[in-house]
N, CA, C and O atoms as a Tripos MOL2 file, in Angstrom:
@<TRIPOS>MOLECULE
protein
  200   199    50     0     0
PROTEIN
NO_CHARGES

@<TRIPOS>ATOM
      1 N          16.7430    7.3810    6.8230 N.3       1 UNK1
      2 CA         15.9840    8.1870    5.8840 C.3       1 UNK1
      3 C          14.5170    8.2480    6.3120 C.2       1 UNK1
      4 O          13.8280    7.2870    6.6550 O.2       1 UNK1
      5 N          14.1480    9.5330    6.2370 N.am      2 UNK2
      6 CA         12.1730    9.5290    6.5220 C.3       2 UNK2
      7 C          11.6130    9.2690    5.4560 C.2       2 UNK2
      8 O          12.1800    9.4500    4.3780 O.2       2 UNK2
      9 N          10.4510    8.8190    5.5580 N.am      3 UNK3
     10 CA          9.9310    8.2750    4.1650 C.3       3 UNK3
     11 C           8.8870    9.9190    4.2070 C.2       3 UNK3
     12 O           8.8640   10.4930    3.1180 O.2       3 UNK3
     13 N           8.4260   10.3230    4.8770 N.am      4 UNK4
     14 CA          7.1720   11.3730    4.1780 C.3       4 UNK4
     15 C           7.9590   12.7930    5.3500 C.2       4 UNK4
     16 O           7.2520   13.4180    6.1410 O.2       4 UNK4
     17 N           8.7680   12.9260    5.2670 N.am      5 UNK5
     18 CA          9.3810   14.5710    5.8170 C.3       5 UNK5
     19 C           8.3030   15.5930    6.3230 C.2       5 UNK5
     20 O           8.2310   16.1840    7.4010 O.2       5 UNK5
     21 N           7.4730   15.6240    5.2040 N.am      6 UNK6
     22 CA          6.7250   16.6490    5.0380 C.3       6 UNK6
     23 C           4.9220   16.5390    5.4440 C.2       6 UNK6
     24 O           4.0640   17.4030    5.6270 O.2       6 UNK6
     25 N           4.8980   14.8790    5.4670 N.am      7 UNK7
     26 CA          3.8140   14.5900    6.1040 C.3       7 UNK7
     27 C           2.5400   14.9330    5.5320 C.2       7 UNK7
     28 O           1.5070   14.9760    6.2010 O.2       7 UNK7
     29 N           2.6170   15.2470    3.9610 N.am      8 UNK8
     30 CA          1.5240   15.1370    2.9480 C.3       8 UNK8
     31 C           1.4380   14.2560    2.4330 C.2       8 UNK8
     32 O           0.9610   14.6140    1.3560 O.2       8 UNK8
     33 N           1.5730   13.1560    2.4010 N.am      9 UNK9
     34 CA          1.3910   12.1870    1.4850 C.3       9 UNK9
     35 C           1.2130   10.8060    2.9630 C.2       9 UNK9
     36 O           1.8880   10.5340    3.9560 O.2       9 UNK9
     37 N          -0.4560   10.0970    2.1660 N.am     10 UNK10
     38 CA         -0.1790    8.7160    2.9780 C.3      10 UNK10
     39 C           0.8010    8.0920    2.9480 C.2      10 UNK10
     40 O           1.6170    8.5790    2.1660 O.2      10 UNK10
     41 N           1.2600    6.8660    3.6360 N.am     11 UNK11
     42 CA          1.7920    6.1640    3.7900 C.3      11 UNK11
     43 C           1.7220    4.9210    4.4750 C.2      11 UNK11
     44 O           1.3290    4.8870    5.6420 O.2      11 UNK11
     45 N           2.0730    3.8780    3.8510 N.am     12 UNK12
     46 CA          1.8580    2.7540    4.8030 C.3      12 UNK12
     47 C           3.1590    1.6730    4.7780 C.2      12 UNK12
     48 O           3.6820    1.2760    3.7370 O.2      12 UNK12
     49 N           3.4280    1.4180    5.6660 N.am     13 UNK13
     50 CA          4.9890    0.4250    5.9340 C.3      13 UNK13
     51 C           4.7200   -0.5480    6.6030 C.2      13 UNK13
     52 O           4.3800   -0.5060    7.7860 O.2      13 UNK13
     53 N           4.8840   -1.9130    5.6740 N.am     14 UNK14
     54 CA          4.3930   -3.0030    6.0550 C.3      14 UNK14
     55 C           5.4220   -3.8590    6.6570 C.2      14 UNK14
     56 O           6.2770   -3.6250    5.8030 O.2      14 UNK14
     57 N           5.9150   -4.5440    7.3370 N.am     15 UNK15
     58 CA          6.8760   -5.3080    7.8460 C.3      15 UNK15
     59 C           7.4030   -6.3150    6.7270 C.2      15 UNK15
     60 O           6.7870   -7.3080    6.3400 O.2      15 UNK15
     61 N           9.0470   -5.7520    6.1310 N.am     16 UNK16
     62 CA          9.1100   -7.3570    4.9220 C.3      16 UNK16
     63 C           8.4530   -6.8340    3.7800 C.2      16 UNK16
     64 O           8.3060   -7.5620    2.7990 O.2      16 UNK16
     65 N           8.0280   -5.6410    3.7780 N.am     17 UNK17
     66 CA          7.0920   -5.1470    2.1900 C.3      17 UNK17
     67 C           7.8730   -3.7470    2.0690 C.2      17 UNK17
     68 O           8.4970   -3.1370    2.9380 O.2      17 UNK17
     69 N           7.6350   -3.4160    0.6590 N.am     18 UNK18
     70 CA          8.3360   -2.0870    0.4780 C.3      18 UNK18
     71 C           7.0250   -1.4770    0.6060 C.2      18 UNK18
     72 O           5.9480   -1.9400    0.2280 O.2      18 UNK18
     73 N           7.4160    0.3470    1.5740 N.am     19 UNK19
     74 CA          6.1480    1.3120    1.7310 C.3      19 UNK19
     75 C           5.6030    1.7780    0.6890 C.2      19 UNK19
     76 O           6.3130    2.1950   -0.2270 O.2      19 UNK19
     77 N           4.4440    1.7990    0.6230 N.am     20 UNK20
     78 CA          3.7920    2.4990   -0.7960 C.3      20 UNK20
     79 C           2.9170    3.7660   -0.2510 C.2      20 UNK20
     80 O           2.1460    3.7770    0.7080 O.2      20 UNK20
     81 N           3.0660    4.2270   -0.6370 N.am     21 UNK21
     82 CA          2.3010    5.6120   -0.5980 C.3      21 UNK21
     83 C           1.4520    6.2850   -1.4090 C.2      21 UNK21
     84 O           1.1990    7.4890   -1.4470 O.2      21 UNK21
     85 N           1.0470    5.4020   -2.0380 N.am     22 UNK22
     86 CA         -0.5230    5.5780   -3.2270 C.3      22 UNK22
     87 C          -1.3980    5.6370   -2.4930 C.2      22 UNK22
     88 O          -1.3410    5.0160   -1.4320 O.2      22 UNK22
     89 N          -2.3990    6.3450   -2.8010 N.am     23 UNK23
     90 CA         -4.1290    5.9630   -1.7490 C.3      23 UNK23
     91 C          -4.2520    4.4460   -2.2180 C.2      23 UNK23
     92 O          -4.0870    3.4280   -1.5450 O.2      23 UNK23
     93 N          -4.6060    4.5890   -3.6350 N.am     24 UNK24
     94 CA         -4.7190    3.2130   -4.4630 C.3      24 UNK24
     95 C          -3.6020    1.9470   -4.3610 C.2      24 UNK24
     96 O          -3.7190    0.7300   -4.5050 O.2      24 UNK24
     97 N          -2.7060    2.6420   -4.1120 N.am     25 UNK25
     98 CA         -2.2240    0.9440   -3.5240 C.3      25 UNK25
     99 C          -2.0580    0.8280   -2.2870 C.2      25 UNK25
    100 O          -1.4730   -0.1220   -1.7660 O.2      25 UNK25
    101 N          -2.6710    2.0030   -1.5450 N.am     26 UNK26
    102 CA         -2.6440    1.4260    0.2930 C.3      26 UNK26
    103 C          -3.8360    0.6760    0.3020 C.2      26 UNK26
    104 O          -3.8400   -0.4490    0.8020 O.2      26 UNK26
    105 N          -5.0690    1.2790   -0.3060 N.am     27 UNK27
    106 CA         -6.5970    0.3750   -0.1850 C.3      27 UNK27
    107 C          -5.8470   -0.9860   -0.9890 C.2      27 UNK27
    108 O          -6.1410   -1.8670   -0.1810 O.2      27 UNK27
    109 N          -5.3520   -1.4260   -1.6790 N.am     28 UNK28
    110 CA         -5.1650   -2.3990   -2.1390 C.3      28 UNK28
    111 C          -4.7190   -3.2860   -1.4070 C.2      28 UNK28
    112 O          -5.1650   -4.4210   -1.2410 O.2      28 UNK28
    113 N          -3.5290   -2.6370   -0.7920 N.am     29 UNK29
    114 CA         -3.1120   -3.5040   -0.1600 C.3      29 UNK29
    115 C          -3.6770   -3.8140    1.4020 C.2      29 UNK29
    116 O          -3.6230   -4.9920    1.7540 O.2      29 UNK29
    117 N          -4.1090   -3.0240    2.1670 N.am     30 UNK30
    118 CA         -5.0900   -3.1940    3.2830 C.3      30 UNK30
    119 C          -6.7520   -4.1080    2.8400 C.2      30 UNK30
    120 O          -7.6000   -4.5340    3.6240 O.2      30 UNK30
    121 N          -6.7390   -4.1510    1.5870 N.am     31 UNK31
    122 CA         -7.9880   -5.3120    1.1100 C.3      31 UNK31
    123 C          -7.8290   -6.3790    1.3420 C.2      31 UNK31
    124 O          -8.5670   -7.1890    1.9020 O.2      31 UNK31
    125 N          -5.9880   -6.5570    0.5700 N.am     32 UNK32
    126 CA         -5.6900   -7.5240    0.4520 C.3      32 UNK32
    127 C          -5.0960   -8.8030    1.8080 C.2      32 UNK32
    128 O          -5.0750  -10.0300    1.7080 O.2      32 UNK32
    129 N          -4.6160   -7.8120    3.1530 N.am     33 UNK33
    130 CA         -4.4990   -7.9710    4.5760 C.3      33 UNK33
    131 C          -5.3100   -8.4110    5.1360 C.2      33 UNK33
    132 O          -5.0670   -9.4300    5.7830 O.2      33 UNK33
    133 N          -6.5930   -7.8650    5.1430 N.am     34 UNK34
    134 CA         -7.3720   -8.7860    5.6540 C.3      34 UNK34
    135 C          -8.9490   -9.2590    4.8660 C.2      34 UNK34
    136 O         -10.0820   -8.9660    5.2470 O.2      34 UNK34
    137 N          -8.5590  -10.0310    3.7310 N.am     35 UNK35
    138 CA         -8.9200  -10.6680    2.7200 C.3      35 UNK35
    139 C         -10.4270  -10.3870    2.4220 C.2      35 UNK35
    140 O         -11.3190  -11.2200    2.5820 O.2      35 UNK35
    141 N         -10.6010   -9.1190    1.9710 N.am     36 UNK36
    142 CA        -11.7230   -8.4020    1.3140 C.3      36 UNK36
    143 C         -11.5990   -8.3960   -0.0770 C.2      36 UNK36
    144 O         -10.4750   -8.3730   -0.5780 O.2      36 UNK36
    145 N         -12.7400   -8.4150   -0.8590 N.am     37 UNK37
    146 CA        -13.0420   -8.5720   -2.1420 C.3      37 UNK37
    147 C         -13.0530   -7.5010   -2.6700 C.2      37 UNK37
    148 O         -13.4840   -7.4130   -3.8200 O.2      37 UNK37
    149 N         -12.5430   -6.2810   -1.9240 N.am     38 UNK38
    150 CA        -12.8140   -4.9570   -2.1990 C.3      38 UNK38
    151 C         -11.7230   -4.8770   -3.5830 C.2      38 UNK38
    152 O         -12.2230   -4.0850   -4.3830 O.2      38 UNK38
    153 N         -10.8270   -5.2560   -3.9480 N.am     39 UNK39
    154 CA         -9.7350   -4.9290   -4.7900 C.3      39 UNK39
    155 C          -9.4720   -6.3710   -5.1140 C.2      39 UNK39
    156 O          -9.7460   -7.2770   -4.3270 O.2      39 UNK39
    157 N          -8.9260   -6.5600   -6.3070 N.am     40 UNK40
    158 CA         -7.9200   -7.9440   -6.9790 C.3      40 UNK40
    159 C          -6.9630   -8.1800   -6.1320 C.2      40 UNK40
    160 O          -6.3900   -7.3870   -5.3850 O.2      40 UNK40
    161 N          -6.8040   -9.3410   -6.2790 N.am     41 UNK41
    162 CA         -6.3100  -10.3890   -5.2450 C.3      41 UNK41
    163 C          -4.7530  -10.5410   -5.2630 C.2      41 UNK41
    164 O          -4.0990  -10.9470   -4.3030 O.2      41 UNK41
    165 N          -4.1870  -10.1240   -6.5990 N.am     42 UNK42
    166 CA         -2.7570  -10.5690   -6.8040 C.3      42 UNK42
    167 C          -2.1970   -9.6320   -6.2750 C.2      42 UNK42
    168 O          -2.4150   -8.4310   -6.1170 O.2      42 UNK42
    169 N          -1.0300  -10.7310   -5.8800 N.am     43 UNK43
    170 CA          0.1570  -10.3520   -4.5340 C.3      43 UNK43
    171 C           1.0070   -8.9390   -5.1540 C.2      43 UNK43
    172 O           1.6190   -8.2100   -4.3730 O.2      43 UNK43
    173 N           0.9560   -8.6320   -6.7760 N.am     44 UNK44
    174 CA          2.0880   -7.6430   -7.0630 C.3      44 UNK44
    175 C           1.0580   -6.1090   -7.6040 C.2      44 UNK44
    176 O           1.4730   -5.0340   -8.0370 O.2      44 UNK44
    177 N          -0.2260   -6.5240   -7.3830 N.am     45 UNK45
    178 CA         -0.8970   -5.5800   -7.5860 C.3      45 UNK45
    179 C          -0.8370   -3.9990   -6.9950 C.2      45 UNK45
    180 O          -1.3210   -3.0190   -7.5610 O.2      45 UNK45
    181 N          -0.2700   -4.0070   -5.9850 N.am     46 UNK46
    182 CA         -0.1450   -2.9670   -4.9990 C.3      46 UNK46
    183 C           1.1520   -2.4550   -5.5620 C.2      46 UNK46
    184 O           1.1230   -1.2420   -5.7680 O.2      46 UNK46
    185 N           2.1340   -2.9750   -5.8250 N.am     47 UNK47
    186 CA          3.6380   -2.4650   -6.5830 C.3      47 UNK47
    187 C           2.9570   -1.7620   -7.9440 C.2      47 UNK47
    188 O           3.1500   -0.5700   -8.1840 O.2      47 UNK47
    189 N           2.1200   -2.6360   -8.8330 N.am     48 UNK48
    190 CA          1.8820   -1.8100  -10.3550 C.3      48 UNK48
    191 C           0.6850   -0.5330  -10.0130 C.2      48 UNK48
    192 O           0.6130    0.4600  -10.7370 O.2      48 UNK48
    193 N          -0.0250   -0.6920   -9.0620 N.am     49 UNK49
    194 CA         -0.6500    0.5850   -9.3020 C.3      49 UNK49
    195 C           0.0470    1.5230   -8.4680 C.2      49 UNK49
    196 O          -0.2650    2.5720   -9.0310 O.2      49 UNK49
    197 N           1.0480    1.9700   -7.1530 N.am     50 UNK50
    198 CA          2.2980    2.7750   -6.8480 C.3      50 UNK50
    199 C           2.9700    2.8810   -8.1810 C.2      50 UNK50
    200 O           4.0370    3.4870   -8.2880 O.2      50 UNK50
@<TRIPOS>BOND
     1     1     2 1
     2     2     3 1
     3     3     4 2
     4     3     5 am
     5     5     6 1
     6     6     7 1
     7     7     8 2
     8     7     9 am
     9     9    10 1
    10    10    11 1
    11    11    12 2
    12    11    13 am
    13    13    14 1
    14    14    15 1
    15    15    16 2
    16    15    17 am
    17    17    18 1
    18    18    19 1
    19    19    20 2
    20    19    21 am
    21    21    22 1
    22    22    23 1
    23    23    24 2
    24    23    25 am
    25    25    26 1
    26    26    27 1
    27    27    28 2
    28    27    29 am
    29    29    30 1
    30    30    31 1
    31    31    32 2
    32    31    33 am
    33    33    34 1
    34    34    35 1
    35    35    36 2
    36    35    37 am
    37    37    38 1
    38    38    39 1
    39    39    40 2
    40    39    41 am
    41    41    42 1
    42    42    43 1
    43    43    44 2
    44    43    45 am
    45    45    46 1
    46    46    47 1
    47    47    48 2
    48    47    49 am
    49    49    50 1
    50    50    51 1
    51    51    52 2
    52    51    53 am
    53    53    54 1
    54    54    55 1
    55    55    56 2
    56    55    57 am
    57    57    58 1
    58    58    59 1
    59    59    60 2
    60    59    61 am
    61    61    62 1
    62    62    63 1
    63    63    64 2
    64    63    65 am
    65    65    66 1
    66    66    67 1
    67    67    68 2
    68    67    69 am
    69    69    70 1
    70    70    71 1
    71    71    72 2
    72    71    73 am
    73    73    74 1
    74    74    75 1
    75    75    76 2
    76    75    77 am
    77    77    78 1
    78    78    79 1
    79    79    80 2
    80    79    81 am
    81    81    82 1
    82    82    83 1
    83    83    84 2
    84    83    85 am
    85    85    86 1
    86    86    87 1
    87    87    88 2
    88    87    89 am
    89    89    90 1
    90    90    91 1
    91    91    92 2
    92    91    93 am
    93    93    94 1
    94    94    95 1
    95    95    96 2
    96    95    97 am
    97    97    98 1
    98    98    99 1
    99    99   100 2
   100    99   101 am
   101   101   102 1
   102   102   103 1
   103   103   104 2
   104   103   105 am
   105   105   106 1
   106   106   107 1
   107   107   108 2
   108   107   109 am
   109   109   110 1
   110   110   111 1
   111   111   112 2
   112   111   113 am
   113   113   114 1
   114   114   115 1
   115   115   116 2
   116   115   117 am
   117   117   118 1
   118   118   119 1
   119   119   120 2
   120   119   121 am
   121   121   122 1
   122   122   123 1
   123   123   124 2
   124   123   125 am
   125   125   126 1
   126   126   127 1
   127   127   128 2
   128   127   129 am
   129   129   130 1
   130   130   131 1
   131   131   132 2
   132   131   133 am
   133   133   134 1
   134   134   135 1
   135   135   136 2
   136   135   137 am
   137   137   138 1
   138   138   139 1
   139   139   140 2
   140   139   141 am
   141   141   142 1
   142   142   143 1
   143   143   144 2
   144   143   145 am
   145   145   146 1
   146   146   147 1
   147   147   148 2
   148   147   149 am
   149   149   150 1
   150   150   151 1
   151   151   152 2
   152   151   153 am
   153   153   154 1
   154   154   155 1
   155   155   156 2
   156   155   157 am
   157   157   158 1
   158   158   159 1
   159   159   160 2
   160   159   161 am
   161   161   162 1
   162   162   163 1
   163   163   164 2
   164   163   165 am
   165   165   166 1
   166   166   167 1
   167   167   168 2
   168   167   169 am
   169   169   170 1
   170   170   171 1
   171   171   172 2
   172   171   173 am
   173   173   174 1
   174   174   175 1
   175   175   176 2
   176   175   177 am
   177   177   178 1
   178   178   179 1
   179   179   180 2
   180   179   181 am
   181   181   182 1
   182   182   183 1
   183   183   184 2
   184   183   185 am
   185   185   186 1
   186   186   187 1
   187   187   188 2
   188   187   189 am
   189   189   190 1
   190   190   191 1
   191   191   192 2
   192   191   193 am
   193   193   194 1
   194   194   195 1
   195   195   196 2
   196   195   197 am
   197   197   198 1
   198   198   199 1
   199   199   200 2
@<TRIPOS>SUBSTRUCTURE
     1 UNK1         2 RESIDUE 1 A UNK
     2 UNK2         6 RESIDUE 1 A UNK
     3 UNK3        10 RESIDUE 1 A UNK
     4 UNK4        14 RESIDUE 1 A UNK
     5 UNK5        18 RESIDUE 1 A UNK
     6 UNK6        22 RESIDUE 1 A UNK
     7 UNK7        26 RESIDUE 1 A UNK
     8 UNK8        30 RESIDUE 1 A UNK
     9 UNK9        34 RESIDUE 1 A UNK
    10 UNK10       38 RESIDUE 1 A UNK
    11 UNK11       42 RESIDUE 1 A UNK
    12 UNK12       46 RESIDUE 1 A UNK
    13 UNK13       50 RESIDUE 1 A UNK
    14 UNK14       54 RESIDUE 1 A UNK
    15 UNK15       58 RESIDUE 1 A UNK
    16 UNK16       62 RESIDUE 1 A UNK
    17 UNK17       66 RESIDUE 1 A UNK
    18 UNK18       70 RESIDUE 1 A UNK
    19 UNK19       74 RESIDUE 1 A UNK
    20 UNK20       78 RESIDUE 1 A UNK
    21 UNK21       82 RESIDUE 1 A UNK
    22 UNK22       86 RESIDUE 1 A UNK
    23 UNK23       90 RESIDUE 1 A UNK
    24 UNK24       94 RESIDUE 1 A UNK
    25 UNK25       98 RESIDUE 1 A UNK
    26 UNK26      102 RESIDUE 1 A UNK
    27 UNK27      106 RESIDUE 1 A UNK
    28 UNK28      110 RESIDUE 1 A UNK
    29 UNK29      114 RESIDUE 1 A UNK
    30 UNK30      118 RESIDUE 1 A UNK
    31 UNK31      122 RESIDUE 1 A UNK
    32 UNK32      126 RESIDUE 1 A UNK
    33 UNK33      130 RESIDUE 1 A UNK
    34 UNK34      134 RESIDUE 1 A UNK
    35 UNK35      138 RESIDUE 1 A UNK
    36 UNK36      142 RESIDUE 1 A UNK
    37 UNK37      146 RESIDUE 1 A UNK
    38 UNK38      150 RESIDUE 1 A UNK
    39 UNK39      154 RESIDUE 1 A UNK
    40 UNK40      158 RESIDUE 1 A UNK
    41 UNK41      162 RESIDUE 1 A UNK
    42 UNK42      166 RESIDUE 1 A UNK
    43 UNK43      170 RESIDUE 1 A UNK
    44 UNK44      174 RESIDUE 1 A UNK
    45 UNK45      178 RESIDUE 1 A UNK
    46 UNK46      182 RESIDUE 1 A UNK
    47 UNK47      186 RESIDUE 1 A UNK
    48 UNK48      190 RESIDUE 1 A UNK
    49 UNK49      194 RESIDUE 1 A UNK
    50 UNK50      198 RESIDUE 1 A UNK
């Protein structure tokens, strides 16, 4: 299965993580990768704002 066909929408696919394709939970979760204060810290944060 392709995740973005159509190639409008970000995307990010993390190894072992499900892809999210929010702006807001890709910055989240790329904050959270390499441990910037830019966004909250909790691990399921990136799932509730997707």
């Amino acid at each position: 299965m392709q995740l973005n066909p159509t190639q409008r929408i970000p995307i990010l696919v993390k190894h072992g993580a499900e892809p999210l394709w929010e702006a807001d939970a890709i910055a989240c979760r790329l904050s959270q990768m390499v441990g910037s204060d830019f966004w909250g810290q909790r691990s399921a944060q990136p799932d509730m704002i997707r």
